[in-house]
C-alpha positions in Angstrom: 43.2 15.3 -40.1 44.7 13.0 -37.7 43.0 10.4 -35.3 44.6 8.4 -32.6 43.6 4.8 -30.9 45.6 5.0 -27.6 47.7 1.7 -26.9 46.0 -0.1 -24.0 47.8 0.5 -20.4 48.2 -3.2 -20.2 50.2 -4.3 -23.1 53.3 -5.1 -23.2 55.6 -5.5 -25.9 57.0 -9.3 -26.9 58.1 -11.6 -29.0 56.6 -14.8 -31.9 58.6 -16.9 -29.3 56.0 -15.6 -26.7 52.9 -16.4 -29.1 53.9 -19.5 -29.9 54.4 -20.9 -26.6 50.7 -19.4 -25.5 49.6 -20.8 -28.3 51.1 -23.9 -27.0 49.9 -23.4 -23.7 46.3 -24.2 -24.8 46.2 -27.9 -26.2 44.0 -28.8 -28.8 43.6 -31.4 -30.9 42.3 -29.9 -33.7 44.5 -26.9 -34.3 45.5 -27.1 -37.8 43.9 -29.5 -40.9 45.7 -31.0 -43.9 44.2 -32.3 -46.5 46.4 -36.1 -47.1 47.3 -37.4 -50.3 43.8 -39.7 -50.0 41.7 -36.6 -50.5 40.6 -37.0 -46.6 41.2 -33.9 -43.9 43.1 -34.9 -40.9 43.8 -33.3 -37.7 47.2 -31.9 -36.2 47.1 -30.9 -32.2 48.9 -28.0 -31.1 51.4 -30.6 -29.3 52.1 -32.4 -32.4 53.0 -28.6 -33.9 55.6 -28.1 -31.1 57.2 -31.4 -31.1 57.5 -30.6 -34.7 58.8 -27.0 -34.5 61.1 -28.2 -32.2 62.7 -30.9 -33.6 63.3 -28.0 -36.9 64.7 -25.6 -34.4 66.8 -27.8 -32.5 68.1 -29.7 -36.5 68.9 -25.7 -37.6 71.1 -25.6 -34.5 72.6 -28.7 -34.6 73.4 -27.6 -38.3 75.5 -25.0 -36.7 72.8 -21.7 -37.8 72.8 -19.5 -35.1 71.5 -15.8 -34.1 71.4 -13.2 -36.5 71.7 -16.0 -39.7 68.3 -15.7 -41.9 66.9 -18.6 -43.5 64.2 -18.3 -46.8 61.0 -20.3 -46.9 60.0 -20.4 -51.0 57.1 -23.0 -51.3 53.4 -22.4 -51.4 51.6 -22.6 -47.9 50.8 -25.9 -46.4 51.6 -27.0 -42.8 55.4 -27.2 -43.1 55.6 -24.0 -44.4 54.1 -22.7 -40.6 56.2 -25.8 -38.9 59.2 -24.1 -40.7 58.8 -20.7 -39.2 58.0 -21.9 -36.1 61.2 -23.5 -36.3 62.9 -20.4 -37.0 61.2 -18.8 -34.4 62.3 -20.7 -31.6 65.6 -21.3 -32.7 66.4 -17.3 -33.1 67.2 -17.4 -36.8 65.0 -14.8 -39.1 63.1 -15.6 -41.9 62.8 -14.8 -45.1 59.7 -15.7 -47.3 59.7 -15.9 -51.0 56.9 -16.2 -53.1 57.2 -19.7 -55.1 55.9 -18.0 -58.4 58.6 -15.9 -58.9 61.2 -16.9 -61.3 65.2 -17.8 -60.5 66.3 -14.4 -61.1 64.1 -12.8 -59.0 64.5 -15.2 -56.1 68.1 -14.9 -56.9 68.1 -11.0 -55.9 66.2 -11.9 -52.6 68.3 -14.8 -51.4 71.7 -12.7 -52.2 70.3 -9.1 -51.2 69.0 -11.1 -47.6 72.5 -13.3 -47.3 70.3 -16.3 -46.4 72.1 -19.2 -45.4 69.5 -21.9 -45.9 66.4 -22.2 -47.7 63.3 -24.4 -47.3 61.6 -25.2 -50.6 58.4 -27.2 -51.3 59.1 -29.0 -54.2 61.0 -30.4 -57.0 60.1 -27.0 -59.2 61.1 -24.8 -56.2 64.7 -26.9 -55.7 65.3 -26.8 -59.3 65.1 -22.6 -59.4 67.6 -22.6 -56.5 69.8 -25.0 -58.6 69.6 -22.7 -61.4 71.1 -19.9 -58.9 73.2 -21.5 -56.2 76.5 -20.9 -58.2 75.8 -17.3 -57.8 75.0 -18.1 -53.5 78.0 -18.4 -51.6 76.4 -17.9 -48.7 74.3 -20.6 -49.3 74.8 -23.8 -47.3 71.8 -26.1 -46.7 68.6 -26.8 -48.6 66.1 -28.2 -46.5 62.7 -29.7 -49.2 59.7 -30.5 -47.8 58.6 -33.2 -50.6 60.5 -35.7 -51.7 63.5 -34.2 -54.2 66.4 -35.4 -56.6 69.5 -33.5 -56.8 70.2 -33.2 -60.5 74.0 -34.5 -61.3 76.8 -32.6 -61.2 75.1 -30.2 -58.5 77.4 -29.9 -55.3 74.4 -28.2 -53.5 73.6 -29.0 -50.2 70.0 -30.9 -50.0 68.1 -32.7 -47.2 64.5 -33.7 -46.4 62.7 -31.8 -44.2 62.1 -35.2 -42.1 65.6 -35.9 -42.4 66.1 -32.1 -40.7 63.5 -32.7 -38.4 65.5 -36.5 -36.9 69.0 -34.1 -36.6 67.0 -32.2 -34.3 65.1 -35.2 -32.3 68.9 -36.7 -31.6 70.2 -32.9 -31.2 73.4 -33.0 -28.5 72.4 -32.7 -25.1 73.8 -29.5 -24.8 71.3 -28.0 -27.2 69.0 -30.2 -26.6 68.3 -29.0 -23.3 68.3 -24.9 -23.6 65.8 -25.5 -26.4 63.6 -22.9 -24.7 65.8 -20.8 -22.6 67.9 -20.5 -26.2 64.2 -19.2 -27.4 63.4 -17.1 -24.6 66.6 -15.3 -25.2 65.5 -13.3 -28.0 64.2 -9.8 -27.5 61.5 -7.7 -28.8 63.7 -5.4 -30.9 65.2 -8.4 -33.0 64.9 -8.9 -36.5 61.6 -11.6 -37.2 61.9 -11.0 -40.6 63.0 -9.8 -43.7 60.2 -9.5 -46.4 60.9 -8.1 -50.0 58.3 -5.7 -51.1 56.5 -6.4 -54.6 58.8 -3.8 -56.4 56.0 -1.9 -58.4 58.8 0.7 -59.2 62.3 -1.3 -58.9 64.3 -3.9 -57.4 62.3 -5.3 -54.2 63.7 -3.8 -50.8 63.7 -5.8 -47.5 61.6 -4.7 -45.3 62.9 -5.2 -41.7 59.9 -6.5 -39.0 60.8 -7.3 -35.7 59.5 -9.3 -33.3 57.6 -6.6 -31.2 55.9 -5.3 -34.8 54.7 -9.0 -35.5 53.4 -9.1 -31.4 52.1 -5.8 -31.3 50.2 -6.6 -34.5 48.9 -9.7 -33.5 47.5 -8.7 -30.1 46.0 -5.4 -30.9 44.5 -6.8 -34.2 43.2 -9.6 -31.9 41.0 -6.6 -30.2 39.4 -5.8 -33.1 38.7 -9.1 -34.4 36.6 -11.3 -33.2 37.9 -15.4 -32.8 37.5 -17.8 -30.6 38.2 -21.6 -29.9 35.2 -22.8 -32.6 36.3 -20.7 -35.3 37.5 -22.6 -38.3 39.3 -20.9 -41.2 40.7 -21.6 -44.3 43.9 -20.4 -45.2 44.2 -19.6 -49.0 46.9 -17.1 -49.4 50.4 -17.2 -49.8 51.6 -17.5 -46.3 54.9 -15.1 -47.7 52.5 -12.2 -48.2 52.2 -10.5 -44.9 48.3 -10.3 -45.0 48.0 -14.2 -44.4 50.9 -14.4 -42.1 49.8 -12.1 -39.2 46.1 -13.0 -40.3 45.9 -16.5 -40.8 48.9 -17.3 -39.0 49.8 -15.9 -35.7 46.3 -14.1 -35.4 44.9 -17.4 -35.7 47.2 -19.4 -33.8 46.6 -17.3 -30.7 43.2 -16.9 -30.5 43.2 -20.9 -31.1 41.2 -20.7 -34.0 41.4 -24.7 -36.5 43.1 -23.4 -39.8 42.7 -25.6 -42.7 45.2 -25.4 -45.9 43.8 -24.6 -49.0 45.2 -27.2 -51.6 45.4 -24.7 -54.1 43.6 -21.5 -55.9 42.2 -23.9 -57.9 40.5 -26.1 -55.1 38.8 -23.7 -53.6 35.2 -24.2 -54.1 36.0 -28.3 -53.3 37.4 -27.1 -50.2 35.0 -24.7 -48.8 32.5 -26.9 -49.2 34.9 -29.6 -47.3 35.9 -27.4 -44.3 33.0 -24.9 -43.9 35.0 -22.5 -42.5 33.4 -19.3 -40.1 36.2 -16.8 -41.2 38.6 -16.2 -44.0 41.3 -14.0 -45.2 41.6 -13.3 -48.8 42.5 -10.3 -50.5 39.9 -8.4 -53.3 40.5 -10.6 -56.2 38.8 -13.5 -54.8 35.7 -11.3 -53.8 35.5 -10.2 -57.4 36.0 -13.2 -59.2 32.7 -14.7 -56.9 30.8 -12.1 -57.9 31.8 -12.2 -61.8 30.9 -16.0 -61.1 27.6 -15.3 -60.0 26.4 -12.7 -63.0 28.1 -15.2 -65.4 26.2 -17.6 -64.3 23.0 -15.4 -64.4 24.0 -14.3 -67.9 24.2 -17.8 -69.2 21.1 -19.3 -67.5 19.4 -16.4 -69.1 15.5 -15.5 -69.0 13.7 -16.2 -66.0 16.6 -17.3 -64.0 18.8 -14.2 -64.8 16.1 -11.7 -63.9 15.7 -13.6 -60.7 18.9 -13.4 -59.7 19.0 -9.3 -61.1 15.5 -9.4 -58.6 17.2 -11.0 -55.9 20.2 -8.5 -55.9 18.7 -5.5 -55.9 16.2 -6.5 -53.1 20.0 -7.8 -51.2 21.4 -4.7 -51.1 18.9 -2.3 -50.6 17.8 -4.8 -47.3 21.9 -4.6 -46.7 21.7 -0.8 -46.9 19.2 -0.2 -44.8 20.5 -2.4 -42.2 23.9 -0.8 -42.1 22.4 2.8 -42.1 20.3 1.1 -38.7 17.0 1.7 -40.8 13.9 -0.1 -40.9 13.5 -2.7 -43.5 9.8 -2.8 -43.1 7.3 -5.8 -43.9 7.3 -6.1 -47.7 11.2 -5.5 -47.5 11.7 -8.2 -44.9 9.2 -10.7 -47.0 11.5 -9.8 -50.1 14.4 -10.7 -48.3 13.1 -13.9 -47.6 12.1 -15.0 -51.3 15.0 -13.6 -52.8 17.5 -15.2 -49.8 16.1 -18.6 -50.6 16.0 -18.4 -54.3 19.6 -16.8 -54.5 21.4 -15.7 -52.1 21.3 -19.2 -49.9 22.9 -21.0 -52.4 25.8 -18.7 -52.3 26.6 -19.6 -49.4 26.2 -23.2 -49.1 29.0 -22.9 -51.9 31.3 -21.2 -49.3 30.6 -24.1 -46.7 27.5 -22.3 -44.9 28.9 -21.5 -41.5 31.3 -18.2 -42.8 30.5 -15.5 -39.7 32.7 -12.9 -41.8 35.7 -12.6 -44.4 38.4 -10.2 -43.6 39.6 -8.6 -46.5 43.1 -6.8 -47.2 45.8 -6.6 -49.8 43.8 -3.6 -52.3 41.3 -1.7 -51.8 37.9 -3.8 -52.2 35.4 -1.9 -54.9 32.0 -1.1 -52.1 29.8 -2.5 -55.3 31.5 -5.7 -54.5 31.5 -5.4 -51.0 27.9 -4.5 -50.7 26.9 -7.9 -53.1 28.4 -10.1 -50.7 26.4 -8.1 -47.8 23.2 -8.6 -49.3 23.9 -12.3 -49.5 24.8 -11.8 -45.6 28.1 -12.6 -46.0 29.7 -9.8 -44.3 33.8 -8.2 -45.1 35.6 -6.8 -42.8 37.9 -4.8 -44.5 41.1 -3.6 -43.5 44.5 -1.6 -44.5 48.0 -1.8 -44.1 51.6 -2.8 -45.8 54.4 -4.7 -45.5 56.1 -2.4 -43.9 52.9 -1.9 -41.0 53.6 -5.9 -40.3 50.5 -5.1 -41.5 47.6 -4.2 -40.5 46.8 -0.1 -39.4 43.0 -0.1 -39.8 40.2 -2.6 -39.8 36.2 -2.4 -39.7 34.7 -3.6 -36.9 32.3 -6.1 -37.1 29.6 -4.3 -35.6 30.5 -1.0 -37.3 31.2 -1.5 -40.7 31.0 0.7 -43.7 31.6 0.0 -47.6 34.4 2.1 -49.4 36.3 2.5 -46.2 38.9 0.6 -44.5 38.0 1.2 -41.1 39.2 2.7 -38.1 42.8 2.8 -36.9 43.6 -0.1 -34.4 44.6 0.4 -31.0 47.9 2.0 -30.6 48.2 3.4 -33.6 47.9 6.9 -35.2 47.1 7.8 -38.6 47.4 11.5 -40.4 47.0 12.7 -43.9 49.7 14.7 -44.6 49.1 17.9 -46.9 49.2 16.2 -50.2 46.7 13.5 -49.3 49.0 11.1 -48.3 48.7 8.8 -45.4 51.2 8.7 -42.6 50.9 6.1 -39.7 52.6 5.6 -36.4 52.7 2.7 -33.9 54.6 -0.2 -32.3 53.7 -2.3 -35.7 55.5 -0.2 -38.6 59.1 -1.4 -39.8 62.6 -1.2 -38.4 63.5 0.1 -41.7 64.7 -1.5 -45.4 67.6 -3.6 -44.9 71.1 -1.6 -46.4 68.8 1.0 -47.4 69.5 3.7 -45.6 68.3 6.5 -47.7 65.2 4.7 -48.7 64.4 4.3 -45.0 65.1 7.9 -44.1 62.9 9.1 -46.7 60.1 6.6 -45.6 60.0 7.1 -41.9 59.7 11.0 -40.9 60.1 11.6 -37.6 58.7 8.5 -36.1 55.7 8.6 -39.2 55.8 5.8 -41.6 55.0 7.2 -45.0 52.4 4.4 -46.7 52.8 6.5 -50.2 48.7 6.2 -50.6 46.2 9.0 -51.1 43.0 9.0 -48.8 41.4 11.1 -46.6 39.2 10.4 -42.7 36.1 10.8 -42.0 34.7 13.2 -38.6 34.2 9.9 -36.8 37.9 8.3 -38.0 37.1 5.8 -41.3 40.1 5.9 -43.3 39.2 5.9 -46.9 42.0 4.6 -49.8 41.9 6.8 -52.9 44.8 5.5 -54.6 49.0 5.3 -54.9 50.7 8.3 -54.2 52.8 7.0 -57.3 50.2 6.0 -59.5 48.2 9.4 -59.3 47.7 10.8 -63.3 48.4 14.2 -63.5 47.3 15.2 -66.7 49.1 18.0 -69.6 46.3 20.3 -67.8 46.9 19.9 -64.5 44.0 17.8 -63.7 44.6 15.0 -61.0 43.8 11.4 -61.6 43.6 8.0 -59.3 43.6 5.2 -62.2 42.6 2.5 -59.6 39.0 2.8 -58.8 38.3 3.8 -62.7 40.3 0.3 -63.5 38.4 -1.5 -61.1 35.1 -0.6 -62.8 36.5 -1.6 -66.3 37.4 -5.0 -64.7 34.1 -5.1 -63.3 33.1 -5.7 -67.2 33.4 -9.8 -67.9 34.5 -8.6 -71.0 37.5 -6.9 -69.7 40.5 -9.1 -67.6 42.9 -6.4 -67.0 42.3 -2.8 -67.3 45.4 0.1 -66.5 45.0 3.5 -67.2 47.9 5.7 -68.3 48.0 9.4 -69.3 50.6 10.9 -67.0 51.8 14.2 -68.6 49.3 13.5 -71.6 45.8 15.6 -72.4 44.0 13.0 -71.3 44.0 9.6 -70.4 43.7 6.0 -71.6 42.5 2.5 -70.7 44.9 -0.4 -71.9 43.1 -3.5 -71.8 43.2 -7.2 -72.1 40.1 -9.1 -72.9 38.5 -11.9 -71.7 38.8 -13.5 -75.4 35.7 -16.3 -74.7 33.4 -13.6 -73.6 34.7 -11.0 -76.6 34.1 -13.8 -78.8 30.4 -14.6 -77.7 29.5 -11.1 -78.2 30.5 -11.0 -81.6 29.3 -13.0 -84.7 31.3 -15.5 -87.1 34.3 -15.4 -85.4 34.3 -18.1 -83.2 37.9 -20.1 -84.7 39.5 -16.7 -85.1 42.9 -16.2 -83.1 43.1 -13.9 -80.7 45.6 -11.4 -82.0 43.3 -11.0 -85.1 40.2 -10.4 -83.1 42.2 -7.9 -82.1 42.6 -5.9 -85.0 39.1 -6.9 -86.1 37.0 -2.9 -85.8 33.7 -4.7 -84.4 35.8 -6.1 -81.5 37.5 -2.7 -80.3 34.1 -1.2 -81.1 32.6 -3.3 -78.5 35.5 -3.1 -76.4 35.4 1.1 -76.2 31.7 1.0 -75.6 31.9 -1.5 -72.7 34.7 0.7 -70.8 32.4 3.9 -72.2 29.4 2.3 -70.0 31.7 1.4 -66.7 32.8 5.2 -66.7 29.9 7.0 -67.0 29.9 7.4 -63.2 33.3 9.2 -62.9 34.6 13.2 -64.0 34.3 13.8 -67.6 38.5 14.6 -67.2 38.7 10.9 -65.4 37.1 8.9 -68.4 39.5 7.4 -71.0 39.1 9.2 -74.0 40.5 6.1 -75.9 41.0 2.1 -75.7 43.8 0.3 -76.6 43.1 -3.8 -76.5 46.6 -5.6 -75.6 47.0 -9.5 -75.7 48.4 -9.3 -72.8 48.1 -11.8 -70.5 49.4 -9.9 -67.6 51.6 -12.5 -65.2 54.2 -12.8 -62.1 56.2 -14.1 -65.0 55.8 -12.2 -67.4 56.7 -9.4 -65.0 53.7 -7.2 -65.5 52.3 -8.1 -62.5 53.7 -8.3 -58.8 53.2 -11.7 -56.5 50.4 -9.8 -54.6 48.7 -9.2 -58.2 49.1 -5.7 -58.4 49.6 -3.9 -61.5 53.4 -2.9 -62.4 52.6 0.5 -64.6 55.6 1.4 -65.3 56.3 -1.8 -67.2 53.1 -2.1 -68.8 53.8 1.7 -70.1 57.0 0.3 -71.0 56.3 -2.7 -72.6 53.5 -1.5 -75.2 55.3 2.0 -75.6 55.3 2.4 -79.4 51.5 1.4 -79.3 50.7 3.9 -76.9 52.6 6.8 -78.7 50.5 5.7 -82.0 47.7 6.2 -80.6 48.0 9.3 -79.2 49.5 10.5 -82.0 46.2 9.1 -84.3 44.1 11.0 -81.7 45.2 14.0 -81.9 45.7 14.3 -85.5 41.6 13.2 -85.6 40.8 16.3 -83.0 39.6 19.2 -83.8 40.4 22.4 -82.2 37.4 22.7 -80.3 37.3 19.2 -79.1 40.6 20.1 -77.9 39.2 22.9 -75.7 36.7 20.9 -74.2 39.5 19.1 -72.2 41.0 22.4 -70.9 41.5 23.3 -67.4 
């Protein structure tokens, strides 16, 4: 099936150069919020942001960077990460994020596969990785930290404060000085914005190529779909190097003039909710899950009477959230349920997220409807939406008005989406790559006659929802032919508090398998007298994999007798960025995993089927 959202006759394609000086063209005081060293939010206006951007464009000229030179930005996202691209915006340079958890080898590939001349880092740990790594650089020339940094001895690297870049480019030569915007204006849709390295789930990252017409197409045409205004406020969480959060929560947000506030960490979150009160938010599955495992914790612990209020007050939510999305009547004892079980629950929920959220937009993974339709009946609505890195990113969304759970929503305008004849999803529009950078074949098998291949498995509804199934590459085809997507069976295992990670393998096997890591405080109150003992001898201890098998038994009830794990094997895991098991955007590297815990994966296979019998055998035929 195919469905098509014409482009409007109006647009026209452009460039960030042309966002940001709309953007501009709008003063506000309040445009973005920082939270100061004091603990107190303060205000930045937009013409504080283009002095700023423009002293950074006019100091990366003045350095002697010039068109097509590409510059990285490795730190976590905070003002000067945006005041840096802005910079390298307007002065015609392309960027090249890096996500600041990954270690000096891996942001050693990126920085010599891109030939970046610069880099901006945020901090002292960030500065110390590209030490590590410079002597393997050459086309390295400047550092540029935002914090204040020491230069370890010995080191014949390049460093210089970001204020200290910023005052080259306030006492920039006249001659620069002056075509500071014509300079800008010069560059054209077709140029290279960026150069973003995919997670690598199967390899060595490639650069994906986005222009600036992908970037504007997808920031205007998403902009359709979404509705902001002037009196949103939102609250930027994610790493502003994943794609998501840069057309999101940064040129999405910077156009339609929304106030975005900078998340002091992950771990601040709650604090700074409950500080900003944002009305929107971009944030990617994980965080939707972990609230939820928060609130039945929390149920589970207060026990009794509270915890059978809260199981009350849930299953009154979502029926009242059905029912509204269907466009049913909720009727008067429904309605007066609602009421009683919004005040005693479901209100508190959201006072916790700052009490003014109009909707989160969701993107990154696919986002498990059982958590999706919690979050409803505590009328906090998701928007969720699709794309890639290499979509700049976004291809569908839900519309506000329209949306529905398990789907990622309807194709924006100008763009096409198909699903070609083995499930997979192709998509074409003005927002899908230029290509991989020096990968020619890996481009040419990617984009097929003007189709970007997305290497995902889904399928469309009559009315155009696009539905995500799973990876193309992570499909489980089993010893008997039988078809498997691992994802939504891992995301009910991890659904379990019991269970952190979950990854099912099988591929090739009789049937499949649930490696998992457990969450070692919950294992250990489930289970008696061993409170002190270590985690790698809970392990091995029968009444803890007994429990484990029978919680990821009662998450799979729901799925194809051929899709249940037949068998559990409890890891210590943890899985991390650094320990390689996991990519930046937190999803699961397979391969490695089967890799890693090989020899404990063959045992067991080989225990199981010396324990079957030939009949059990059959039951898992074709």
């Amino acid at each position: 099936m195919e469905v098509s959202n014409p482009l409007p006759d109006s647009y026209r394609p452009g460039t960030l150069v042309d966002l940001f000086l709309r953007g501009l063209s709008t003063p506000r005081d309040d445009a973005v919020r920082v939270r100061s060293e004091t603990g107190r939010w303060s205000s930045v206006s937009t013409a504080e942001i283009g002095n700023q951007a423009r002293a950074v464009a006019l100091g990366l000229r003045a350095e002697g960077f010039e068109r097509p030179d590409r510059v990285a930005i490795l730190a976590h996202s905070r003002l000067e990460w945006a005041l840096a691209d802005w910079g390298l915006v307007m002065a015609g340079l392309a960027s090249v994020p890096v996500y600041p958890v990954l270690p000096a080898d891996q942001i050693h590939y990126i920085l010599a596969d891109s030939g970046a001349k610069a880099v901006f880092v945020g901090d002292q740990e960030q500065l110390d990785k590209i030490v590590e790594i410079s002597g393997e650089l050459p086309d390295l020339r400047l550092v540029i930290a935002f914090d204040a940094v020491e230069v370890p001895p010995g080191s014949e690297l390049s460093v210089v404060q970001f204020d200290a870049l910023s005052r080259v480019g306030e006492g920039a030569p006249a001659e620069i000085a002056r075509t500071y915007e014509s300079h800008a204006r010069e560059t054209r849709p077709e140029d290279l914005a960026t150069l973003i390295y995919t997670s690598g789930t199967t390899g060595d990252p490639k650069g994906v190529m986005l222009t600036h017409a992908n970037f504007h197409s997808n920031t205007e045409l998403t902009l359709l779909v979404i509705p902001l205004g002037t009196d949103d406020v939102a609250l930027s969480l994610l790493p502003l190097a994943h794609v998501f959060e840069r057309t999101i929560g940064h040129y999405v947000m910077w156009v339609a003039g929304v106030t975005v506030a900078y998340a002091e960490s992950t771990k601040t979150i709650v604090r700074d909710l409950g500080e900003v009160s944002p009305t929107v938010m971009a944030a990617v599955p994980r965080v939707f899950e972990k609230v939820l495992e928060g609130a039945e914790e929390a149920a589970r612990t207060a026990g009794g009477a509270k915890e059978g209020i809260f199981q009350w007050a849930r299953q009154v939510g979502e029926l009242r959230a059905t029912r509204e999305m269907s466009g049913r009547s909720l009727g008067l004892v429904l309605r007066l349920q609602s009421a009683i079980a919004d005040k005693l629950v479901f209100s508190k929920l959201r006072e916790r997220t700052g009490g003014r959220i109009r909707f989160f937009a969701s993107g990154g993974a696919p986002l498990s409807p059982a958590v999706g339709l919690f979050f409803f009946a505590a009328k906090l609505k998701v928007l969720e939406g699709y794309g890639l890195t290499e979509t700049s990113p976004v291809l569908s969304f839900n519309r506000i008005d329209a949306i529905r759970l398990g789907t990622v929503g309807q194709a924006i305008p100008g763009t096409d989406i198909k699903i070609d004849d083995d499930g997979e999803i192709l998509a074409r529009g003005p927002q899908i790559m230029s290509g991989y950078y020096n990968r020619p074949e890996a481009t040419a098998e990617a984009l097929d006659d003007g189709w970007f291949r997305t290497g995902d498995i889904g399928e469309i509804s009559e009315d155009g929802y696009l539905k995500i199934t799973d990876r193309k590459k992570d499909i489980i085809i089993t010893a008997y032919g039988k078809n498997i997507a691992p994802q939504p069976v891992e995301a009910e295992i991890k659904r379990a508090p019991m269970i952190a990670e979950a990854v099912m393998l099988g591929d090739g096997q009789k049937f499949p398998i649930a490696l998992v890591v457990p969450d070692f405080n919950v294992l250990r109150s489930q289970l008696h007298g061993v409170v002190e003992a270590a985690d790698a001898d809970l392990l091995a201890s029968p009444a803890a994999i007994e429990l484990l098998e029978r919680v990821v038994q009662e998450r799979c009830t729901e799925f194809a007798h051929h899709e249940q794990p037949r068998e559990v094997l409890p890891v210590l895991g943890p899985f991390t960025i650094e320990g390689g098991e996991l990519t930046p955007t937190l999803k699961v590297k397979r391969r490695v995993i089967a890799a890693r815990y090989a020899s404990q994966i063959e045992a067991l296979y080989e225990r199981i089927e010396a324990a079957l019998s030939e009949p059990e055998k059959g039951r898992d035929g074709p």
